[in-house]
LUMBA-452480 format. One record per residue (C-alpha): residue number from 0; residue in one letter; y, x, z. Coordinates in pm, whole numbers, plus 50000, padded with zeros to 5 digits. Last residue first. Layout:
BEGIN
+-----+---+-------+-------+-------+
|   k | r | north |  east |    up |
+-----+---+-------+-------+-------+
| NUM | a |     Y |     X |     Z |
...
+-----+---+-------+-------+-------+
//
This chain:
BEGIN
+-----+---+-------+-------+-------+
|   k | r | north |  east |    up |
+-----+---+-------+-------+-------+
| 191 | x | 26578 | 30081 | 27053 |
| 190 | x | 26237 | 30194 | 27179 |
| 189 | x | 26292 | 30067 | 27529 |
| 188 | x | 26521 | 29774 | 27414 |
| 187 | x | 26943 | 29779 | 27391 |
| 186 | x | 27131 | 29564 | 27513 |
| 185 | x | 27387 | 29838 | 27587 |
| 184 | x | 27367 | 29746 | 27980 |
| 183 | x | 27001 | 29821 | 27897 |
| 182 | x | 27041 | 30097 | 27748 |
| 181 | x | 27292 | 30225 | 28012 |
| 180 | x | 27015 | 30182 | 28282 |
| 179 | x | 26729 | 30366 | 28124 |
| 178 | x | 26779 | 30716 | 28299 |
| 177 | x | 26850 | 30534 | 28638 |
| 176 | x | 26532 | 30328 | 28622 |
| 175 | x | 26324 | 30661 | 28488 |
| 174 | x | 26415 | 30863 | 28769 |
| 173 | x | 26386 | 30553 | 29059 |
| 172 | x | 26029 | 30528 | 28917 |
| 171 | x | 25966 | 30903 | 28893 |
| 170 | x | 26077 | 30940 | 29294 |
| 169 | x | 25855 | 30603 | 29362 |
| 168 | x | 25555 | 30775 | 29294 |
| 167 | x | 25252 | 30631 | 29106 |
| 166 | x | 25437 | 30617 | 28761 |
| 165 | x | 25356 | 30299 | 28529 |
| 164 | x | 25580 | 30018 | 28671 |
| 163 | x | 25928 | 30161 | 28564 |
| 162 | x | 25772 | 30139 | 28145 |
| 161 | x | 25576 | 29817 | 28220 |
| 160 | x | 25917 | 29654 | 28301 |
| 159 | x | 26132 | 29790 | 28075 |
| 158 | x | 25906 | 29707 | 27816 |
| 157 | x | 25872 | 29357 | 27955 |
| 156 | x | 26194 | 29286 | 27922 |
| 155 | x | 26219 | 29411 | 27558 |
| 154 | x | 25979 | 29174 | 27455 |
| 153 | x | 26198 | 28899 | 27652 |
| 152 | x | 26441 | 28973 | 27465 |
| 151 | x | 26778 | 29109 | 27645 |
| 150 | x | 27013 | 28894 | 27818 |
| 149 | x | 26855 | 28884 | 28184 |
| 148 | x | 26852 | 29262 | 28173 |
| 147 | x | 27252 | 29282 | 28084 |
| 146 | x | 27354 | 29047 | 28340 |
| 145 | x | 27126 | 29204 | 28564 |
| 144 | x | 27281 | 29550 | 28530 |
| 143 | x | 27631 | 29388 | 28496 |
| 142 | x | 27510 | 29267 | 28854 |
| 141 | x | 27417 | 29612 | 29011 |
| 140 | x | 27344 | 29627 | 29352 |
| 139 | x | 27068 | 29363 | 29289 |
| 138 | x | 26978 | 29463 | 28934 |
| 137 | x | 26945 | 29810 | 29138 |
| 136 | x | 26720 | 29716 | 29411 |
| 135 | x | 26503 | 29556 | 29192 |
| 134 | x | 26461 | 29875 | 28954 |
| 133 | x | 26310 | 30091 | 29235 |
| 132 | x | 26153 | 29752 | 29380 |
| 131 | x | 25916 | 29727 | 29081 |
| 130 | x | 25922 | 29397 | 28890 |
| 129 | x | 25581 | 29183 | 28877 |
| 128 | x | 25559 | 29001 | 28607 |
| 127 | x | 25589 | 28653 | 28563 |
| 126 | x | 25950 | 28665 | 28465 |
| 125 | x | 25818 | 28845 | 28189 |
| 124 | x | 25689 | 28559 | 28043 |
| 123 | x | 25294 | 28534 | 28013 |
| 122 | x | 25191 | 28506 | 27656 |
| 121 | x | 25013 | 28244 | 27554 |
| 120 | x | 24786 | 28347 | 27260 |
| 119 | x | 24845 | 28186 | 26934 |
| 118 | x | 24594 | 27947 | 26777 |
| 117 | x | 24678 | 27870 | 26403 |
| 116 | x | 24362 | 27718 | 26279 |
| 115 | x | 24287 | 27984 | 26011 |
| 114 | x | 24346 | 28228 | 26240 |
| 113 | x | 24115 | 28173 | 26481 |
| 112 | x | 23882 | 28133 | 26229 |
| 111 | x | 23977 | 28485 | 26112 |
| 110 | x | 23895 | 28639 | 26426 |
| 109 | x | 23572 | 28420 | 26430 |
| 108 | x | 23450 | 28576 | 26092 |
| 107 | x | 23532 | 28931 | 26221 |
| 106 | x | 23365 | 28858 | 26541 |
| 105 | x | 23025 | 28736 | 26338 |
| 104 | x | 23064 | 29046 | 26115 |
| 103 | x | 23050 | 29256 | 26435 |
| 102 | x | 22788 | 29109 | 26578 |
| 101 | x | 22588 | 29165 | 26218 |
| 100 | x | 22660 | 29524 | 26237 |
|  99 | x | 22567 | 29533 | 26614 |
|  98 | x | 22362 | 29841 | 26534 |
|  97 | x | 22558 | 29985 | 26284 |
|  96 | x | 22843 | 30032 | 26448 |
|  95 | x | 22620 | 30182 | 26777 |
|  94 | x | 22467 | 30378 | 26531 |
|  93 | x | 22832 | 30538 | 26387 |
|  92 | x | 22892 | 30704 | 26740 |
|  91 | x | 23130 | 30693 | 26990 |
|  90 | x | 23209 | 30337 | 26960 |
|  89 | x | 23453 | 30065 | 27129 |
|  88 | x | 23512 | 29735 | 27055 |
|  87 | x | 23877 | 29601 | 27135 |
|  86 | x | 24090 | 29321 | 27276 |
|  85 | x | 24451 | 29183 | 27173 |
|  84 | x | 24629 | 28967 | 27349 |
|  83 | x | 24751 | 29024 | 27701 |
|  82 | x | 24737 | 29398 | 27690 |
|  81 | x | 24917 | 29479 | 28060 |
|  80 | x | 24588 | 29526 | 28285 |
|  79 | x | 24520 | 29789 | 27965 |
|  78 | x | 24280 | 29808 | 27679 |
|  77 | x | 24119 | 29462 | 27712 |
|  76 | x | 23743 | 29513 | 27626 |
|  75 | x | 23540 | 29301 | 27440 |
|  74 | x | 23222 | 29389 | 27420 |
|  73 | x | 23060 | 29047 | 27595 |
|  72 | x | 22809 | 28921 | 27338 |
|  71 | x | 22945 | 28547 | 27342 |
|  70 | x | 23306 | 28683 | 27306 |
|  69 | x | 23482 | 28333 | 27252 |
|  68 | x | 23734 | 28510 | 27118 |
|  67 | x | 24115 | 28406 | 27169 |
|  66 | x | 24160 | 28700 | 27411 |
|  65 | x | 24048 | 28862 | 27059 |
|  64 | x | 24401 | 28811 | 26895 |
|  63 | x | 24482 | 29116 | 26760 |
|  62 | x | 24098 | 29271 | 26733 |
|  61 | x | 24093 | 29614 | 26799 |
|  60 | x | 23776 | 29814 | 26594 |
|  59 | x | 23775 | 30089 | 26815 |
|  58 | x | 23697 | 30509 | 26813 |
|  57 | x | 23635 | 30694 | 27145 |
|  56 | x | 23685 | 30990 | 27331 |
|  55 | x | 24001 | 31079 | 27234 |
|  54 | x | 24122 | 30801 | 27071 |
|  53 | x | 24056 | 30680 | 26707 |
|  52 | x | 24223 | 30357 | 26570 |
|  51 | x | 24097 | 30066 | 26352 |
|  50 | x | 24241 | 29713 | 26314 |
|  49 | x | 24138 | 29381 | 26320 |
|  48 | x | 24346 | 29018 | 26212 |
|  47 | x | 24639 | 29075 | 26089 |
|  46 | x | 24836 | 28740 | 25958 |
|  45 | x | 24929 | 28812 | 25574 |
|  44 | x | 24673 | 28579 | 25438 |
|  43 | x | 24385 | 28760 | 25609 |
|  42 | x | 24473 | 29111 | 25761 |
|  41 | x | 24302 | 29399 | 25815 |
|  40 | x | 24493 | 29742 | 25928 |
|  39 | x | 24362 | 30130 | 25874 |
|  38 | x | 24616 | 30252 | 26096 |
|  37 | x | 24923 | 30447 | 26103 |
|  36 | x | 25092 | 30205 | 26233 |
|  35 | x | 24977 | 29998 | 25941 |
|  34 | x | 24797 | 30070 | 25613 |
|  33 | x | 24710 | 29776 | 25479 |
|  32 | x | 24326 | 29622 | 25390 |
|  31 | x | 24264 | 29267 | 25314 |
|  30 | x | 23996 | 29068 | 25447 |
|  29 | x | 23690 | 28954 | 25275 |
|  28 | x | 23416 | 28959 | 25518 |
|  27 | x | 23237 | 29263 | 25332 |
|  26 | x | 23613 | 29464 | 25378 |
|  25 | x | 23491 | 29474 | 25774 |
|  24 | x | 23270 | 29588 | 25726 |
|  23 | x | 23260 | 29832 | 25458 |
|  22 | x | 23595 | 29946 | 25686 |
|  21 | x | 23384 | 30005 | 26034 |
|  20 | x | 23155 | 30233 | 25836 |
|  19 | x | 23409 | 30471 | 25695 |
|  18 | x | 23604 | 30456 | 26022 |
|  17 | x | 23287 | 30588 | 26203 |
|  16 | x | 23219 | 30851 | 25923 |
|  15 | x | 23558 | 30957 | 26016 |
|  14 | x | 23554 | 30912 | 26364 |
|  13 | x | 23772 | 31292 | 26384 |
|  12 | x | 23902 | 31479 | 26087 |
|  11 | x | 24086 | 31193 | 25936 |
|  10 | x | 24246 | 31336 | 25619 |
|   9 | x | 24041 | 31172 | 25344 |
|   8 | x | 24098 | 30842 | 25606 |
|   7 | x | 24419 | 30825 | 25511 |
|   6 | x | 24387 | 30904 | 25158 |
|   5 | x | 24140 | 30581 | 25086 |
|   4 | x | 24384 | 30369 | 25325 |
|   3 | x | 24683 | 30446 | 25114 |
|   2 | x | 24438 | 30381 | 24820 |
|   1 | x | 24349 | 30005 | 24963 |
|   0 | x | 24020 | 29902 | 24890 |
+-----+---+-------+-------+-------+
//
């Protein structure tokens, strides 16, 4: 047990019992507990394998690389339409942890299998996304803008991307375009 982990969840005042249970098992399949983002983290040989984090409404064990899983039970659930990797199970209460206790442990053990064979996820390239007009329309009046795009990571690509896809209205898409366009001429990522 990890005392960075013992103080954080001290100070959780939401899922804590939840957390508490989560981390017995997931600690009983031999993984080895960080602190992370913030997060409770689980990793085996220095590759992460599950984490937990609270929401709102619910708490998750969030497996990195559970598009991989087989999912036989069929809990996972992929957070977003843009998540392409990792998948979570979500609780509101510490019975439904308890309940599929043994599912769970079966997961972890996959997650690791996974692991131990070296599968990696294949990540679509953000060419294959979708760009909004808003921020077509200026890489095509704009070639430095394009230049500048087309140079950066394609991590950072996709930032930009999902970042001028997520309002409804155009007006907020054209707002955050023109507010992000000397970052990106900079080379600069999202969260540069």
């Amino acid at each position: 047990m990890n005392p960075k982990v013992d103080e954080y969840l001290r100070k959780t005042k939401k899922w804590q019992e939840e957390f508490e249970k989560l981390r017995t098992i997931i600690l009983d399949c031999g993984l080895t507990e960080e602190l992370k983002w913030g997060c409770p983290c689980y990793t085996f040989e220095k590759s992460n394998i599950v984490l937990i984090h609270g929401f709102k409404e619910y708490c998750a064990l969030l497996f990195f690389k559970g598009a991989l899983l087989k999912d036989a039970k069929g809990i996972l659930i992929q957070q977003t339409e843009n998540v392409q990797a990792g998948r979570q199970i979500r609780f509101t209460n510490v019975r439904e942890i308890v309940k599929i206790k043994t599912i769970l442990n079966a997961y972890i053990h996959e997650a690791i299998d996974v692991e131990k064979a070296g599968l990696k996820v294949k990540y679509k390239k953000a060419s294959e996304f979708k760009i909004p007009e808003e921020f077509q329309n200026k890489l095509d009046e704009t070639p430095a803008l394009k230049k500048a795009f087309d140079a950066l990571t394609p991590g950072r690509q996709r930032g930009y991307i999902f970042y001028f896809s997520q309002p409804k209205q155009s007006k907020t898409r054209e707002s955050r375009v023109e507010k992000c366009m000397q970052q990106i001429l900079n080379g600069k990522g999202l969260n540069d």
